[in-house]
C-alpha positions in Angstrom: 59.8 190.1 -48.6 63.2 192.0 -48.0 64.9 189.7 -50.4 61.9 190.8 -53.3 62.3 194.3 -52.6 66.4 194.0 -53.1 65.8 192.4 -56.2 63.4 194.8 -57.0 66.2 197.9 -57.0 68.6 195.4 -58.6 66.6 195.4 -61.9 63.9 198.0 -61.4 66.5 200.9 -61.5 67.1 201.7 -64.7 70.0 200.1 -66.9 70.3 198.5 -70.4 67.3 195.9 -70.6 69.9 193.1 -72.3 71.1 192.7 -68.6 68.0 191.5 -66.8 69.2 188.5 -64.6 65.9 186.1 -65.4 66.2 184.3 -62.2 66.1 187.7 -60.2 63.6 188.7 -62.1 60.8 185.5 -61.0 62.6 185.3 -57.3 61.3 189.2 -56.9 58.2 188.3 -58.7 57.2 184.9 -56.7 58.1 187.0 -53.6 55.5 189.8 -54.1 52.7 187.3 -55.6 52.5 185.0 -52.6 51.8 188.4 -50.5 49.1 189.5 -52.9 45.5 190.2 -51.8 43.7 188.4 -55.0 43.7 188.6 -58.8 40.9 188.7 -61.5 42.1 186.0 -64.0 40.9 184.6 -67.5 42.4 181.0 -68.2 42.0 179.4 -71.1 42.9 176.0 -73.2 43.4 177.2 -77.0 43.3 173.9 -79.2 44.0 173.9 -83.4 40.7 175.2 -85.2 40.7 171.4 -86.7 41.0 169.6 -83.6 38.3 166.7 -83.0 35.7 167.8 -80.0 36.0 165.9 -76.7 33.2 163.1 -76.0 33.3 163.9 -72.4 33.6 167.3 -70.7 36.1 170.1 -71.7 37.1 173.2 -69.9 37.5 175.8 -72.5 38.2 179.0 -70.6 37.3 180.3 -66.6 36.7 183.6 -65.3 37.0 185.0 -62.2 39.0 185.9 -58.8 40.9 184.1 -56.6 41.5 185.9 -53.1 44.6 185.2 -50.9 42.3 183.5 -48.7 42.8 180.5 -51.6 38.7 181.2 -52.1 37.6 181.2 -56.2 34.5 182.5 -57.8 34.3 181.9 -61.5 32.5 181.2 -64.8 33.5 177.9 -66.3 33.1 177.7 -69.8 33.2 173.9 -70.6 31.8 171.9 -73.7 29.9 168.3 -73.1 29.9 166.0 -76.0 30.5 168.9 -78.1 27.4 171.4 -76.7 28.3 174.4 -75.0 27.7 175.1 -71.4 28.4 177.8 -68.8 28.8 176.2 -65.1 28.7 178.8 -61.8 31.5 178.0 -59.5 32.7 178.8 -56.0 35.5 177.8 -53.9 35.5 178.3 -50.3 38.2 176.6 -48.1 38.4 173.4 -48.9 34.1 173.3 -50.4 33.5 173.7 -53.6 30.1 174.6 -55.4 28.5 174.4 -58.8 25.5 176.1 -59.7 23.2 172.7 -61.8 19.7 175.2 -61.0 20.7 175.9 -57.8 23.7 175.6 -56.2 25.0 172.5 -54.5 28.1 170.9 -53.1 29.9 169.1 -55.2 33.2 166.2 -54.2 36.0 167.3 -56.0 36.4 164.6 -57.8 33.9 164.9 -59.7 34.3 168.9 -60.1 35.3 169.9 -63.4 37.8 172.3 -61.8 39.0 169.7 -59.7 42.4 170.0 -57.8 42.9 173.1 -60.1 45.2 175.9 -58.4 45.6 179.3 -60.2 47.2 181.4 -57.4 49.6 178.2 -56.1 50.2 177.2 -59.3 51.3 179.9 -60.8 53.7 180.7 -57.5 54.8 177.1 -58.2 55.7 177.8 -61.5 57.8 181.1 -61.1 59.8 178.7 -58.4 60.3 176.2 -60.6 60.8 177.1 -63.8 64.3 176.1 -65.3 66.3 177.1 -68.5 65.2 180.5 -67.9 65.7 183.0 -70.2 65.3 187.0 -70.7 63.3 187.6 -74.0 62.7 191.1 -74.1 59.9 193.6 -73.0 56.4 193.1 -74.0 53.4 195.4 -73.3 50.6 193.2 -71.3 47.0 194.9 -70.3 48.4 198.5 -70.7 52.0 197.2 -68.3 55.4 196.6 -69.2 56.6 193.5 -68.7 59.7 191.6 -69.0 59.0 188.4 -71.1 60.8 185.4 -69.3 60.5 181.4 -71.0 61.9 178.6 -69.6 60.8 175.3 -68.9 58.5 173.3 -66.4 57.6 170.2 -65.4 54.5 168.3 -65.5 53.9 168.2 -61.4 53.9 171.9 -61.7 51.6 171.7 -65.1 49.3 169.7 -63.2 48.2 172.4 -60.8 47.0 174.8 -63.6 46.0 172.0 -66.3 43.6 169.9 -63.3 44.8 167.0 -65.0 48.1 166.1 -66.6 49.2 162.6 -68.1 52.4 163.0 -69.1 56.0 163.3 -67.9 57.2 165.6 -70.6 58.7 169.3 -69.9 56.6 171.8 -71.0 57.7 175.2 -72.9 56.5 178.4 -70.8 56.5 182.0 -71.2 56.0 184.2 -68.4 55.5 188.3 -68.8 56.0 190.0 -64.9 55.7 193.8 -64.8 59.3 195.6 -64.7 58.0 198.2 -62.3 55.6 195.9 -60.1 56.7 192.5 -60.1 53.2 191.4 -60.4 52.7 188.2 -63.4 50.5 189.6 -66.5 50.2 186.4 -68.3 51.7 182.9 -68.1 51.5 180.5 -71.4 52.2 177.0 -71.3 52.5 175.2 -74.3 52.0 171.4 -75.0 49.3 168.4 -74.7 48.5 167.6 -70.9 47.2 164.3 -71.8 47.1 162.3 -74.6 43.4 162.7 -75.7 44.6 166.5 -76.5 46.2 167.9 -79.5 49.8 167.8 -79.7 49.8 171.9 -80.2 47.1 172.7 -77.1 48.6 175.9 -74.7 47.0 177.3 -72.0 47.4 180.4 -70.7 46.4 182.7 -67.8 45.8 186.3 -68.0 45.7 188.3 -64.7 44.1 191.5 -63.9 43.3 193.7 -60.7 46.0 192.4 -59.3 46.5 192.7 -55.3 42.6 193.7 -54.9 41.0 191.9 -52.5 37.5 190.1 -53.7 35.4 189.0 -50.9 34.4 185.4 -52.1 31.6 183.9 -49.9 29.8 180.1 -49.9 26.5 180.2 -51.9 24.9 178.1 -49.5 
């Protein structure tokens, strides 16, 4: 925490923007997000207009809240065999829950979030992220941020993607507030297996960041 909060002064003080150290900038940020109480978040896989629909089931976009507890509540937003569906889902510990008329457990191999890890994987990502760059300053939900892109690889993909079949590097862009620390959005760009389109991204948006939701088992 004391090493975030120096990092914090180092960069958060004022001084010409083309002289943000990137590296400083994601060591203060992965500092204050593993000590935050919970996030709302919106992640979604954006796929070309053109692109063929899946035969099995696809994850389009989840909504919800992660707590620091690791717990998730969310509204998965999947297509199977090309019809749209919305699927209830909890997280608590290591249970997870989907609402099929009423709720029920469910293995998590056969969830359709899976292994999935928004709040560890995006931690894992600020860690791990090399070739990082400063880009410039961006304005995400009303906060500015410094835009950092670098590159990561696919073990660290995997934990935000459920599923990645590839070894490949993928191209990532990061915005972390200049006053806060906090992450705003991360975009990671590339095909996690090859049954996706070459120019798939994902991305995570994060919101009411460090409120605590309380997340409880539906059964």
């Amino acid at each position: 925490m004391i090493v975030g909060l120096v990092a914090l002064s180092l960069y958060g003080c004022g001084g010409a923007s083309q002289n943000v150290d990137p590296q400083a900038v994601l060591d203060a940020s992965s500092a204050k997000m593993q000590q935050i109480k919970g996030f709302h978040f919106v992640y979604e896989v954006h796929k070309p207009a053109n692109s063929k629909p899946s035969t099995g089931l696809d994850i389009a976009r989840i909504t919800g809240d992660v707590n620091s507890d690791g717990n998730m509540q969310a509204a998965i937003d999947v297509t199977q065999g090309g019809i749209p569906l919305t699927l209830n889902f909890v997280q608590v510990g290591d249970t997870q829950y989907l609402q099929l008329g009423q709720w029920q457990t469910i293995p998590i191999d056969s969830s359709p979030i899976g292994k999935l890890s928004l709040g560890a994987g995006t931690i894992q990502i600020l860690q791990r992220i090399t070739e990082a760059k400063y880009v410039g300053e961006d304005t995400k939900g009303g906060v500015k941020c410094y835009h950092i892109a670098g590159k990561v690889a696919a073990a660290e993909v995997k934990a935000i993607a459920g599923a990645v079949d590839t070894t490949d590097t993928f191209p990532t862009d990061i915005w972390i507030g200049v006053t806060d620390s906090y992450v705003y959005e991360v975009d990671v760009h590339g095909a996690a297996t090859p049954d996706e389109p070459k120019d798939t991204w994902r991305s995570i948006v994060l919101s009411n960041l460090d409120v605590y939701v309380e997340i409880k088992a539906p059964i």
